[in-house]
PyMOL Python script that loads the backbone (N, CA, C, O; Angstrom):
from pymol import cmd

cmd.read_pdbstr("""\
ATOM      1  N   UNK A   1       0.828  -1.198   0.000  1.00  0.00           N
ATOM      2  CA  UNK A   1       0.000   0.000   0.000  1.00  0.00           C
ATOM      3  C   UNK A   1       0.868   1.257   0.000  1.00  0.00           C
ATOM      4  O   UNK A   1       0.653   2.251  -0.693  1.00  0.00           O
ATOM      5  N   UNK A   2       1.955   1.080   0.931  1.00  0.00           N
ATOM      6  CA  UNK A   2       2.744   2.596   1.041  1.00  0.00           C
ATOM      7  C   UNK A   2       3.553   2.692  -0.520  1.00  0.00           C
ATOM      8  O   UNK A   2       3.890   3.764  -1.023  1.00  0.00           O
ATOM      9  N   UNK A   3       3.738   1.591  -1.035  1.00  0.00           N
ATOM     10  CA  UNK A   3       4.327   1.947  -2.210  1.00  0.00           C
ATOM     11  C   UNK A   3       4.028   2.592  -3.498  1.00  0.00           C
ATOM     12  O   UNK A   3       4.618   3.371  -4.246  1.00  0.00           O
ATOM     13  N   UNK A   4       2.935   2.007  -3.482  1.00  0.00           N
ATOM     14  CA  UNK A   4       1.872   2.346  -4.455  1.00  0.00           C
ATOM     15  C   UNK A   4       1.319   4.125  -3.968  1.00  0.00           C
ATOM     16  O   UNK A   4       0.858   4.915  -4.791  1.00  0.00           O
ATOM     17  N   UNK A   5       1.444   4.330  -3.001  1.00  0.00           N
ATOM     18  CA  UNK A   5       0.515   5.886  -2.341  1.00  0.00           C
ATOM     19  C   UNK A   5       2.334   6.873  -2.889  1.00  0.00           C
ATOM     20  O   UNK A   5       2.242   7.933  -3.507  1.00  0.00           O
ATOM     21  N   UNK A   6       3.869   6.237  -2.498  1.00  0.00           N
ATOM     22  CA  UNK A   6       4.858   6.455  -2.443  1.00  0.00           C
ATOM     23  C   UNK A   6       5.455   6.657  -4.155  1.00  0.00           C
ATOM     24  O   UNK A   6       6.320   7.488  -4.434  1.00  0.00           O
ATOM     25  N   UNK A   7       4.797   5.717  -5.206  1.00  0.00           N
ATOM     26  CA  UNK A   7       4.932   6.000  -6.559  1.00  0.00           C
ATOM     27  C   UNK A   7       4.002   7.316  -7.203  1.00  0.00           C
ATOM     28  O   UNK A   7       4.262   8.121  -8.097  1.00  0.00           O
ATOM     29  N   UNK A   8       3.090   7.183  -6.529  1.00  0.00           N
ATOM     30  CA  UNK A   8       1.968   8.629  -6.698  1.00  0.00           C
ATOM     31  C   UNK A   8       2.496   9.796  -6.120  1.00  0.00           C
ATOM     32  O   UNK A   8       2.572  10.807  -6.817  1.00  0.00           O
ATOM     33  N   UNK A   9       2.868   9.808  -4.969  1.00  0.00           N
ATOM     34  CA  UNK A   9       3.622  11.113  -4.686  1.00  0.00           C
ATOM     35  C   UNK A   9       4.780  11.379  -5.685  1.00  0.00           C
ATOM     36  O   UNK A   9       4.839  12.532  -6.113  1.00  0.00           O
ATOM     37  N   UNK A  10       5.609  10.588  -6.077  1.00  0.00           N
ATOM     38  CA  UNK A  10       6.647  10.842  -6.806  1.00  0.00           C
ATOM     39  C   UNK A  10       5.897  11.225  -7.766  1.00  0.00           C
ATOM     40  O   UNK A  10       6.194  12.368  -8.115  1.00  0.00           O
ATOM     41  N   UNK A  11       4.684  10.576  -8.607  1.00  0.00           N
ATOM     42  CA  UNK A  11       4.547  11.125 -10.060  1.00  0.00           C
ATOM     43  C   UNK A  11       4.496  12.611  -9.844  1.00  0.00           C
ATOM     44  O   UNK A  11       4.961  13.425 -10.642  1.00  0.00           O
ATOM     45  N   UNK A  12       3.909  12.906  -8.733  1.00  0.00           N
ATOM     46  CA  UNK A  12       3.073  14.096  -8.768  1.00  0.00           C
ATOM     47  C   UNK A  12       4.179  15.555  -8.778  1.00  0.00           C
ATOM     48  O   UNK A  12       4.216  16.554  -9.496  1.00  0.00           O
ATOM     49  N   UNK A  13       5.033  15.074  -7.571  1.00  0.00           N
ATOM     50  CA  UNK A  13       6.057  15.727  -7.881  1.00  0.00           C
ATOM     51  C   UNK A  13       6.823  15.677  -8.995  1.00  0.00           C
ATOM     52  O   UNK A  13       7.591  16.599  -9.270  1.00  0.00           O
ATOM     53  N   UNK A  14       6.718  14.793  -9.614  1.00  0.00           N
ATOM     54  CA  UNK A  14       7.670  15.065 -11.288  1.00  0.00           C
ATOM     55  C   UNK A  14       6.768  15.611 -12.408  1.00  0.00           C
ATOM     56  O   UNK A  14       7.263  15.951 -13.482  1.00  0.00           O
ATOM     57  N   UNK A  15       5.496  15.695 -12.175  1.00  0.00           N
ATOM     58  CA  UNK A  15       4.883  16.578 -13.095  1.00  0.00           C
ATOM     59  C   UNK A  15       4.736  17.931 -12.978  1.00  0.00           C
ATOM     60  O   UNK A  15       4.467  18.751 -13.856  1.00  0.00           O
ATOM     61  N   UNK A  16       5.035  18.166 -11.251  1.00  0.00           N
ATOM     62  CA  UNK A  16       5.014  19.622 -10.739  1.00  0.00           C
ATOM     63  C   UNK A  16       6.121  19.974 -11.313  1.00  0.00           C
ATOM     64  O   UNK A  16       5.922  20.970 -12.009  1.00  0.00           O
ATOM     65  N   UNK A  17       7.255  19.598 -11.346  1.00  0.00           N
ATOM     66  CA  UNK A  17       8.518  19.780 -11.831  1.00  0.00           C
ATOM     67  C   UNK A  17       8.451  20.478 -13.565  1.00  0.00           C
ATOM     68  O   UNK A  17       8.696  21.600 -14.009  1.00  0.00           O
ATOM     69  N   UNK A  18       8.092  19.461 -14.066  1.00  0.00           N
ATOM     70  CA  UNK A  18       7.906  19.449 -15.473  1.00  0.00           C
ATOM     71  C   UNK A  18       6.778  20.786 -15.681  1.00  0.00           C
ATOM     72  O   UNK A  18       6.654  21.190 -16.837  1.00  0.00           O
ATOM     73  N   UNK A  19       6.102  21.354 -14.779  1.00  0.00           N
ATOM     74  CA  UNK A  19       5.116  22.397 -15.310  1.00  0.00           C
ATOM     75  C   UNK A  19       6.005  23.774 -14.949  1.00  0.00           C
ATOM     76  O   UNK A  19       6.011  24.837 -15.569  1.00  0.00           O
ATOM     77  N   UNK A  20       6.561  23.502 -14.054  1.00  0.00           N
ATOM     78  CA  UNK A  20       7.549  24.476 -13.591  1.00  0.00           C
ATOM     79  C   UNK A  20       8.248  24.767 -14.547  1.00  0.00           C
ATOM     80  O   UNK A  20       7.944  25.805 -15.134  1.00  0.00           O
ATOM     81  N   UNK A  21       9.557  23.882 -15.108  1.00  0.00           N
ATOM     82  CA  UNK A  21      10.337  23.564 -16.202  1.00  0.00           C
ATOM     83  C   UNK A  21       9.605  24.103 -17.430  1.00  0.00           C
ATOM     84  O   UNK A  21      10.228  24.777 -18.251  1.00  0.00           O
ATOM     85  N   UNK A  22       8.259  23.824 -17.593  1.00  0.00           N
ATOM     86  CA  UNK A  22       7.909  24.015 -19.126  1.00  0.00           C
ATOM     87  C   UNK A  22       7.058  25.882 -18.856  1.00  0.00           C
ATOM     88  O   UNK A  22       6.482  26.611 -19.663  1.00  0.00           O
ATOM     89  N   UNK A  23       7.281  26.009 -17.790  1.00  0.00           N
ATOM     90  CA  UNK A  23       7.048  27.662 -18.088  1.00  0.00           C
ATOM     91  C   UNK A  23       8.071  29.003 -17.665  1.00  0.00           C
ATOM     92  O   UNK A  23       7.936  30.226 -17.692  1.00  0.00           O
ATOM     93  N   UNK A  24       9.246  27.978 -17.233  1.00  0.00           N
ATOM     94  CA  UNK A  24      10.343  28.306 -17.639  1.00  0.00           C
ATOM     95  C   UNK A  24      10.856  28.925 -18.951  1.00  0.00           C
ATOM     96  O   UNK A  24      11.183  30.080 -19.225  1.00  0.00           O
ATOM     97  N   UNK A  25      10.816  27.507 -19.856  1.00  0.00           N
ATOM     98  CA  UNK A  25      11.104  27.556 -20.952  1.00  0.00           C
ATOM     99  C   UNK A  25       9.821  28.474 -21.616  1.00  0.00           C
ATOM    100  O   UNK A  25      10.292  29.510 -22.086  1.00  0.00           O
ATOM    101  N   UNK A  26       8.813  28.421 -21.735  1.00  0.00           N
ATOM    102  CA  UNK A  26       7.665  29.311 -22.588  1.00  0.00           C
ATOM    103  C   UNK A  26       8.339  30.651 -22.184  1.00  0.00           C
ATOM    104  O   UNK A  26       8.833  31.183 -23.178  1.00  0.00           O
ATOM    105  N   UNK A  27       8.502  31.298 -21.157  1.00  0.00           N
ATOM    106  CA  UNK A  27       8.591  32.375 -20.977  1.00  0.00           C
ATOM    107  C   UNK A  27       9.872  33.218 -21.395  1.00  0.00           C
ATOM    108  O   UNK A  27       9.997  34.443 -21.389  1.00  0.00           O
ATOM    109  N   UNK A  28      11.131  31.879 -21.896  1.00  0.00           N
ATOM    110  CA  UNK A  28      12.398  32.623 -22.931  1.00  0.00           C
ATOM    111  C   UNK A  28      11.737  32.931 -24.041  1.00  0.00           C
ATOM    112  O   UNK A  28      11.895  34.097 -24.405  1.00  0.00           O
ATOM    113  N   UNK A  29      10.877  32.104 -24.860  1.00  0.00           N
ATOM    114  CA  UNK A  29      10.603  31.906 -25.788  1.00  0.00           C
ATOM    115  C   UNK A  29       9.506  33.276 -25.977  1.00  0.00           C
ATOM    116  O   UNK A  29       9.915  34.024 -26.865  1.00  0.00           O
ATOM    117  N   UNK A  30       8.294  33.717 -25.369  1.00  0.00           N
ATOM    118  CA  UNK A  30       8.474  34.826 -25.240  1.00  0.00           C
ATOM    119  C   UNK A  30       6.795  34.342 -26.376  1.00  0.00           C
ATOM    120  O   UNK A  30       6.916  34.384 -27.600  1.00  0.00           O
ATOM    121  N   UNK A  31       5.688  34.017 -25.867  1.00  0.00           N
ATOM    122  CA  UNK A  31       4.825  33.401 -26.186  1.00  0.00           C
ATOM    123  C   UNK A  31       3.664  34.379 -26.144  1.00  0.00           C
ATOM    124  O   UNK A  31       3.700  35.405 -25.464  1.00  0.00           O
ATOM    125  N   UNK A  32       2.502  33.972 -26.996  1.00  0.00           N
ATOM    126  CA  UNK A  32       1.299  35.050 -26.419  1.00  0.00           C
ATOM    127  C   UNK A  32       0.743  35.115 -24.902  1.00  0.00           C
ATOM    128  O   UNK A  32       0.220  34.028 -24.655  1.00  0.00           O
ATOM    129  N   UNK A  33       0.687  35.742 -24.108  1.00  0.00           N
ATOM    130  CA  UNK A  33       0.086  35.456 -22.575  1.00  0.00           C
ATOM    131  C   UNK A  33      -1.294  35.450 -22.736  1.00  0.00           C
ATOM    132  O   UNK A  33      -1.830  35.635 -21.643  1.00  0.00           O
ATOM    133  N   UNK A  34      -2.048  35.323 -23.587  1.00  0.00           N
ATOM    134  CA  UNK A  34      -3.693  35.079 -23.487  1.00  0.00           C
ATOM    135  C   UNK A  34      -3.821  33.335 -24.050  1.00  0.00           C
ATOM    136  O   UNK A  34      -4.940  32.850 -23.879  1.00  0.00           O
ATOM    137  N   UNK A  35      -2.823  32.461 -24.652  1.00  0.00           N
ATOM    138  CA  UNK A  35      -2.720  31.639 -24.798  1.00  0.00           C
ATOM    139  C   UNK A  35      -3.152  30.376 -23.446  1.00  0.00           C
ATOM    140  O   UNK A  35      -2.673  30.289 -22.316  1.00  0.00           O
ATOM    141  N   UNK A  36      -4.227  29.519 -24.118  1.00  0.00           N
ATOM    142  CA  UNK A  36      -4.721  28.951 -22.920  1.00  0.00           C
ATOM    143  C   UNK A  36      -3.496  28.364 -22.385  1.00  0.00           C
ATOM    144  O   UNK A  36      -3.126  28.632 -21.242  1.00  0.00           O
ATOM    145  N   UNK A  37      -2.767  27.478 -23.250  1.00  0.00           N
ATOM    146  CA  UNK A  37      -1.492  26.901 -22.523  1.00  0.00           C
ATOM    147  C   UNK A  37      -0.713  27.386 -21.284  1.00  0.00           C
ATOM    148  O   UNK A  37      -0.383  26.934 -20.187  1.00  0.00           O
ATOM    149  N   UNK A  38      -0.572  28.595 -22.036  1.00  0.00           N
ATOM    150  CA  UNK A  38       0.299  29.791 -21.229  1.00  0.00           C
ATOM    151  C   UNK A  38      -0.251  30.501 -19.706  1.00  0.00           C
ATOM    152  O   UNK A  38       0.438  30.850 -18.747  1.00  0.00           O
ATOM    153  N   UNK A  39      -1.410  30.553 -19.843  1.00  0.00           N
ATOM    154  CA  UNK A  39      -2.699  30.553 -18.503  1.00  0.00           C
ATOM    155  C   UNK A  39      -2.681  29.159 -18.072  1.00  0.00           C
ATOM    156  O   UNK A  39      -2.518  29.200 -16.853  1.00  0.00           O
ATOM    157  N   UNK A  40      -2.731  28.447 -18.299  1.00  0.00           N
ATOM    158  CA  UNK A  40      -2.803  26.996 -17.340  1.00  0.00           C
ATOM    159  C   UNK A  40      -1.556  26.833 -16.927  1.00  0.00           C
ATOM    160  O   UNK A  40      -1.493  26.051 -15.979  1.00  0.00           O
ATOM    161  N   UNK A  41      -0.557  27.258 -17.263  1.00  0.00           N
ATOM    162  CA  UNK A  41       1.129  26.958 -16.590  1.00  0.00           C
ATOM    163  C   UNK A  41       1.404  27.977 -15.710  1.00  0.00           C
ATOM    164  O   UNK A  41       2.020  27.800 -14.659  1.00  0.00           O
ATOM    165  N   UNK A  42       0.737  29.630 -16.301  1.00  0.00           N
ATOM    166  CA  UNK A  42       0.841  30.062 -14.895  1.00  0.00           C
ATOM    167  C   UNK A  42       0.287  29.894 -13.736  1.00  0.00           C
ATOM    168  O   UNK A  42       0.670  29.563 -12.614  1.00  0.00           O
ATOM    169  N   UNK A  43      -1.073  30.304 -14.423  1.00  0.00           N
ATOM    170  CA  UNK A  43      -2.009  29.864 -12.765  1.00  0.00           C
ATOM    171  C   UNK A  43      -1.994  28.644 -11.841  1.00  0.00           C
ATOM    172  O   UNK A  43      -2.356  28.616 -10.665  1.00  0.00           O
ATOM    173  N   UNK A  44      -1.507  27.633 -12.588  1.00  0.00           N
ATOM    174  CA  UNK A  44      -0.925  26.465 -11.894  1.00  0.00           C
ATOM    175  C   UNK A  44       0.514  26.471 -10.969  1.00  0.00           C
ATOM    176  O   UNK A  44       0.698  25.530 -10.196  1.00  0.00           O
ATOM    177  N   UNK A  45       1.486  27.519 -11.070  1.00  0.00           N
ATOM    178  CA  UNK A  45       2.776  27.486 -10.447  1.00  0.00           C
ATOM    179  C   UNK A  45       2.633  29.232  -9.937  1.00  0.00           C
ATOM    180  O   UNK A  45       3.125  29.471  -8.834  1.00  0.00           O
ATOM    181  N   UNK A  46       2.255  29.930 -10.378  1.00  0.00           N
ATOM    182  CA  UNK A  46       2.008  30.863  -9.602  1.00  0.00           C
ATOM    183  C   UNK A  46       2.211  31.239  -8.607  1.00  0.00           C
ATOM    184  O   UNK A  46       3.004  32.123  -8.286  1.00  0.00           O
ATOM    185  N   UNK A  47       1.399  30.514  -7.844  1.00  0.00           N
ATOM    186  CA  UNK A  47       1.157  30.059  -5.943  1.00  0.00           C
ATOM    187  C   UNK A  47       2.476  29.969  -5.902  1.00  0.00           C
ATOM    188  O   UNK A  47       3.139  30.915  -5.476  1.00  0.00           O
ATOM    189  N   UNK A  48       3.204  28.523  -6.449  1.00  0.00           N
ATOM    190  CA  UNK A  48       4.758  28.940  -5.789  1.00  0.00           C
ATOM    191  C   UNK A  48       5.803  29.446  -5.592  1.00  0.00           C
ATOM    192  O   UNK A  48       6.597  29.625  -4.668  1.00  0.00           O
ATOM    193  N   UNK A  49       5.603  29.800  -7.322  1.00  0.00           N
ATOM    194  CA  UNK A  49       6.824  30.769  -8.004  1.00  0.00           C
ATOM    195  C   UNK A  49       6.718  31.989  -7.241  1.00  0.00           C
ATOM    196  O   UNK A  49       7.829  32.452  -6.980  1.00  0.00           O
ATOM    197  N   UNK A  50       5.621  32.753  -6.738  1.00  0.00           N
ATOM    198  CA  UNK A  50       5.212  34.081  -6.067  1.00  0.00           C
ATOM    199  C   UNK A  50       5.517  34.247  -4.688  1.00  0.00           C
ATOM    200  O   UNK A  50       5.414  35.428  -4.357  1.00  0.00           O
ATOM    201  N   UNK A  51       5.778  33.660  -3.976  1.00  0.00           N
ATOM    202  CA  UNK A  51       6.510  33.374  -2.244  1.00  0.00           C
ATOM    203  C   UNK A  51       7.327  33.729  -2.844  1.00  0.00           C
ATOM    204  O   UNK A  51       7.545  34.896  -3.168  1.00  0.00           O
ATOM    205  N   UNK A  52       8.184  32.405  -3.214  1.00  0.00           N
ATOM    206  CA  UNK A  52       9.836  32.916  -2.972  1.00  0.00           C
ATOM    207  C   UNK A  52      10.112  33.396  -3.989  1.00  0.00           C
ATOM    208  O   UNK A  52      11.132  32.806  -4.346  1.00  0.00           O
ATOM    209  N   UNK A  53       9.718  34.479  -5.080  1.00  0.00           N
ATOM    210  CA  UNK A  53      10.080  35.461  -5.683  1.00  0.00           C
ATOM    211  C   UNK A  53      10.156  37.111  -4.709  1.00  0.00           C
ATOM    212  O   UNK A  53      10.610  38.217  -5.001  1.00  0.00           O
ATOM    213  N   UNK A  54       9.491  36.579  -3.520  1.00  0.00           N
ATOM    214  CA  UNK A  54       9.190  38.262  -2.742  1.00  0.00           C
ATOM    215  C   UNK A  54      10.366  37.719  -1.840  1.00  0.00           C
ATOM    216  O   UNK A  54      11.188  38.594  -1.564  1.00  0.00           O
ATOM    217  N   UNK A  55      10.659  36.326  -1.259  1.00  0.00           N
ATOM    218  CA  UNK A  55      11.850  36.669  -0.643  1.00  0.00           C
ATOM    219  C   UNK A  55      13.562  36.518  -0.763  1.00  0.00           C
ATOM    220  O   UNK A  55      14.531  36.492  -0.004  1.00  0.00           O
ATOM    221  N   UNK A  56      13.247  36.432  -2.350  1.00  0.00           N
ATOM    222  CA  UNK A  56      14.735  36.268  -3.185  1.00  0.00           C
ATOM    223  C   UNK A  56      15.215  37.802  -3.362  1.00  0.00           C
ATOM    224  O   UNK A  56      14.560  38.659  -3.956  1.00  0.00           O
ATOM    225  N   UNK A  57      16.194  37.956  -2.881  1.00  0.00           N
ATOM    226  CA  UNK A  57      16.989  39.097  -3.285  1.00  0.00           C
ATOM    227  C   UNK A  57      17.314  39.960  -4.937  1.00  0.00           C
ATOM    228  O   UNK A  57      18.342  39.632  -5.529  1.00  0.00           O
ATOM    229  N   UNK A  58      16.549  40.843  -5.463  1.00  0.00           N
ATOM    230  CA  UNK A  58      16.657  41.472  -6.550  1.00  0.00           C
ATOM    231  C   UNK A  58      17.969  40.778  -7.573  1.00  0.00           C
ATOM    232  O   UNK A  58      19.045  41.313  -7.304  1.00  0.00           O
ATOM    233  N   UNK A  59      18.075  39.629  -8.753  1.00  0.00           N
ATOM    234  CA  UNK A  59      18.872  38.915  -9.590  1.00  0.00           C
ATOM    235  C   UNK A  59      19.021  39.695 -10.952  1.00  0.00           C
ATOM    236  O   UNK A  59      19.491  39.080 -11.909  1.00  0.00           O
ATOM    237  N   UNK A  60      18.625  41.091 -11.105  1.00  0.00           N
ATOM    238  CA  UNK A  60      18.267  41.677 -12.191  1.00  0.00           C
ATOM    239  C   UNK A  60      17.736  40.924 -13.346  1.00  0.00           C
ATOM    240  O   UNK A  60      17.060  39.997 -12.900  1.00  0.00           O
ATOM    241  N   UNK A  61      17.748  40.921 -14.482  1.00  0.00           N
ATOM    242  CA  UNK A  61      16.862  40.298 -15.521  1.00  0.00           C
ATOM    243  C   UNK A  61      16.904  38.580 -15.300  1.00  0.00           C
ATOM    244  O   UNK A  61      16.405  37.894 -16.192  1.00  0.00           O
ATOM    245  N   UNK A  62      17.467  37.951 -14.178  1.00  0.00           N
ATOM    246  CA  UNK A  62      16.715  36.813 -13.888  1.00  0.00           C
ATOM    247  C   UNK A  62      16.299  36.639 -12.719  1.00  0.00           C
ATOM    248  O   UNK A  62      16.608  37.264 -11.704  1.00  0.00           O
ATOM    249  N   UNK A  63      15.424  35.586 -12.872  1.00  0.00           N
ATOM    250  CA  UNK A  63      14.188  35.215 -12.226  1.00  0.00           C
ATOM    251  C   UNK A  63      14.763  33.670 -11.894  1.00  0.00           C
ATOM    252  O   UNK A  63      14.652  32.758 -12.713  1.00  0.00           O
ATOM    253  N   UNK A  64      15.385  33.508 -10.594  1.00  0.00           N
ATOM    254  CA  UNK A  64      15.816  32.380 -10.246  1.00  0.00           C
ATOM    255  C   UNK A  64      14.707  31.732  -9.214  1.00  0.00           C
ATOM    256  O   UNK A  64      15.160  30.988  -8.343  1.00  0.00           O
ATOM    257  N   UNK A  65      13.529  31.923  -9.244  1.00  0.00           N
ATOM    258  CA  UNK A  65      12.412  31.109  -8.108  1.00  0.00           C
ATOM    259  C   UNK A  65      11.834  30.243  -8.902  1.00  0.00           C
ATOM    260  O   UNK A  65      10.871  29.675  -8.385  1.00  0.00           O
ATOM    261  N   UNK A  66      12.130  29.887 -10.179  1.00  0.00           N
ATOM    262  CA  UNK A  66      11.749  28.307 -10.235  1.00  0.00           C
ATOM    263  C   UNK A  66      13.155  27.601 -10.215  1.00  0.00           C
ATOM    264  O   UNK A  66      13.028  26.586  -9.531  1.00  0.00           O
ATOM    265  N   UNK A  67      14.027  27.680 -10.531  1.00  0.00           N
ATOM    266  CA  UNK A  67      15.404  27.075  -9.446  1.00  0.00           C
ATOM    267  C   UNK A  67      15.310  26.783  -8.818  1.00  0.00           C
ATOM    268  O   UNK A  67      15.717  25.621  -8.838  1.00  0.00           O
ATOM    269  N   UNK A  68      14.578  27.325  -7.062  1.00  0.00           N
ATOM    270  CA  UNK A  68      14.671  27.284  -5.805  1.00  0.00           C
ATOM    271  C   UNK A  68      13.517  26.560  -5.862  1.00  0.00           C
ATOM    272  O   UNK A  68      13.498  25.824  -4.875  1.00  0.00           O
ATOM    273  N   UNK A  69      12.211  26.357  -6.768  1.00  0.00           N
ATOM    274  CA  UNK A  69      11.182  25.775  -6.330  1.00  0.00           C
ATOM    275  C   UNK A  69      11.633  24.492  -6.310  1.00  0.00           C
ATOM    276  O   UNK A  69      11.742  23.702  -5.372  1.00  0.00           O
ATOM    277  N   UNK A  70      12.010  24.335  -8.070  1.00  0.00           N
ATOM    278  CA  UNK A  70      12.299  23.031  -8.038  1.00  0.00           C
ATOM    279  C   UNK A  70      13.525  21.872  -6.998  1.00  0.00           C
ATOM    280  O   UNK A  70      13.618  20.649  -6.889  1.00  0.00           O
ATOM    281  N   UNK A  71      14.181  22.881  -6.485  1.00  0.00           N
ATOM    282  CA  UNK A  71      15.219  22.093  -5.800  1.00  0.00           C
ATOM    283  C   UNK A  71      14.250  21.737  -4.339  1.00  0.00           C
ATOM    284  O   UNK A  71      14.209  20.673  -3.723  1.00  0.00           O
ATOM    285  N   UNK A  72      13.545  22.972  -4.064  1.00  0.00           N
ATOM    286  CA  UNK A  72      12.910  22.660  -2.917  1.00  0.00           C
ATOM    287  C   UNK A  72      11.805  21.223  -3.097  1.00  0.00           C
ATOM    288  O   UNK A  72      11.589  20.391  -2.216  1.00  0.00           O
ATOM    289  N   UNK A  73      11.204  21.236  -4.515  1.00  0.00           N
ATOM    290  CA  UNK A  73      10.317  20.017  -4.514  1.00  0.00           C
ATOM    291  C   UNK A  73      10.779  18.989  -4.627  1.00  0.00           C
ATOM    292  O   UNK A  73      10.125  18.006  -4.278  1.00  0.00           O
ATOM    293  N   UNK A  74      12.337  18.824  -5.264  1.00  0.00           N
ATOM    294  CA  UNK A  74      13.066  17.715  -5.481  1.00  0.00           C
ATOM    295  C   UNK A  74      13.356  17.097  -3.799  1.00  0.00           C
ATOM    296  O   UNK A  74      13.168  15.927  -3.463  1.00  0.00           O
ATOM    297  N   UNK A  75      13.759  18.002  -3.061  1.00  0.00           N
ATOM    298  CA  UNK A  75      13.869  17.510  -1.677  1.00  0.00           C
ATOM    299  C   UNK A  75      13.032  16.950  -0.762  1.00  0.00           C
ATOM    300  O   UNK A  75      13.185  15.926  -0.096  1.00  0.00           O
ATOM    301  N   UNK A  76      11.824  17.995  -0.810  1.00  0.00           N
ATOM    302  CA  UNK A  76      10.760  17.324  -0.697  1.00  0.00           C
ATOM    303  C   UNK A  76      10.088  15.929  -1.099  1.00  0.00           C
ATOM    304  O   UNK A  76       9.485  15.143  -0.368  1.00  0.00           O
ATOM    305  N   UNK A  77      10.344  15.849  -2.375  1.00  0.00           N
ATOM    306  CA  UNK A  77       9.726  14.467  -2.814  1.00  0.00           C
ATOM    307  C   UNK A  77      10.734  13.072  -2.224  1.00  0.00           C
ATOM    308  O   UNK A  77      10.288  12.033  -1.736  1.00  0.00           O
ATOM    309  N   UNK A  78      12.225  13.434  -2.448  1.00  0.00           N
ATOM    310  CA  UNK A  78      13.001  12.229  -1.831  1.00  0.00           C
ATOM    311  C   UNK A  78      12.717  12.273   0.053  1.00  0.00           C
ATOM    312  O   UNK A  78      12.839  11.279   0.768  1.00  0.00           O
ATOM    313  N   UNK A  79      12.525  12.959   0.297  1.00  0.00           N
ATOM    314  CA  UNK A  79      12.059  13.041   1.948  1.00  0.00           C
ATOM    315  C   UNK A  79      10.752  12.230   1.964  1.00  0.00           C
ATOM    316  O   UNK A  79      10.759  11.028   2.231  1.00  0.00           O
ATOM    317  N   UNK A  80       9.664  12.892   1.682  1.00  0.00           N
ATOM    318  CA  UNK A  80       8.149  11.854   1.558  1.00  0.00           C
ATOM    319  C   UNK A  80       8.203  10.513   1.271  1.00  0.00           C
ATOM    320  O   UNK A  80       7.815   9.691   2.102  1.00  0.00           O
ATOM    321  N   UNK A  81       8.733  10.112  -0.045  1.00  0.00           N
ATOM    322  CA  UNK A  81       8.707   9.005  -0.940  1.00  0.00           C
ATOM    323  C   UNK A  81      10.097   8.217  -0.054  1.00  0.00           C
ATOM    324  O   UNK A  81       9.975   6.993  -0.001  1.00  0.00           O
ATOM    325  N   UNK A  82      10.915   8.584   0.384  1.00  0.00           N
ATOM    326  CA  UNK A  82      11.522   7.873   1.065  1.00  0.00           C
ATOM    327  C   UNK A  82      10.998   7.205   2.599  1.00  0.00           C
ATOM    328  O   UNK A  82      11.281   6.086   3.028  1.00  0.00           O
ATOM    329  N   UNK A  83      10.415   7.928   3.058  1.00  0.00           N
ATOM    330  CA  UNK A  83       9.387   7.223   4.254  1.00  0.00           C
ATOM    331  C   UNK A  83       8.644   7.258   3.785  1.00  0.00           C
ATOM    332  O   UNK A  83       8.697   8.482   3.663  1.00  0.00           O
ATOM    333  N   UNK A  84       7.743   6.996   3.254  1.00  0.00           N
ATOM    334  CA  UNK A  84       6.512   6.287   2.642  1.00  0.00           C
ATOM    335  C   UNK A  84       7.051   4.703   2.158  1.00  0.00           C
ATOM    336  O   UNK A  84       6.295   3.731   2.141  1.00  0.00           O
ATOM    337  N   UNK A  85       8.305   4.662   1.826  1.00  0.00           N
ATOM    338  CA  UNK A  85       9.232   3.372   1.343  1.00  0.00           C
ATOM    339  C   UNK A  85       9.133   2.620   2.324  1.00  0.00           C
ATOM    340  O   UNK A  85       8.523   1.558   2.457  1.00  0.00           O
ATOM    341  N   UNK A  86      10.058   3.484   3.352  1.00  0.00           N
ATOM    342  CA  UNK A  86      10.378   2.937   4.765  1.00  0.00           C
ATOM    343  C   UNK A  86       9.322   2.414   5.549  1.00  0.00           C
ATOM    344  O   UNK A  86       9.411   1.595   6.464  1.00  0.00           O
ATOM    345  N   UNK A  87       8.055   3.112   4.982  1.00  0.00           N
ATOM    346  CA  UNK A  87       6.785   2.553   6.423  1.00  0.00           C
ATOM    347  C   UNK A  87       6.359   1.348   5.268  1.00  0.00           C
ATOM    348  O   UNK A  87       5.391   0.679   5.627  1.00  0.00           O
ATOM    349  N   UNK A  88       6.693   1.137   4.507  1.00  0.00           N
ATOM    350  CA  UNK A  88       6.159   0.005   3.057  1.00  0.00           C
ATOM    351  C   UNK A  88       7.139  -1.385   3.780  1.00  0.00           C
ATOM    352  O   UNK A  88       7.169  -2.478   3.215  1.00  0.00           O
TER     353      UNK A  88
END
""", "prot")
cmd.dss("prot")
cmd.show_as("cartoon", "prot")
cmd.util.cbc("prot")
cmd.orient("prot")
């Protein structure tokens, strides 16, 4: 049971990852912002990207808070999914 609940957390976190990552990339690329795509990747990471963008120190023309998200979710997920293993 914990494994199976422990493979789901991981997906979930690797798709959070990947939405992060892919509006990363949309936003070099420099895309229409009324684009539904482009509205579903923000409003979906938003929430996180927006914290720790207010408490990252001014990077001038970059924007390093999906960096920090993702490292923070990467940690997160091997922390969870690793006891979720352990109680398996």
């Amino acid at each position: 049971m914990f494994h199976l609940l422990a493979g789901l957390v991981d997906l979930i976190f690797k798709l959070f990852e990947v939405l992060i990552l892919a509006r990363t990339l949309i936003s070099w690329v420099g895309t229409n912002p009324h684009n539904q795509l482009v509205q579903l990747l923000h409003n979906t990471t938003e929430p996180f990207l927006a914290p720790v963008r207010r408490r990252l120190p001014p990077t001038g023309m970059f924007d390093i808070s999906p960096l920090v998200v993702i490292i923070i979710a990467l940690v997160l997920d091997n922390v969870i999914v690793g006891l979720l293993y352990s109680l398996g």
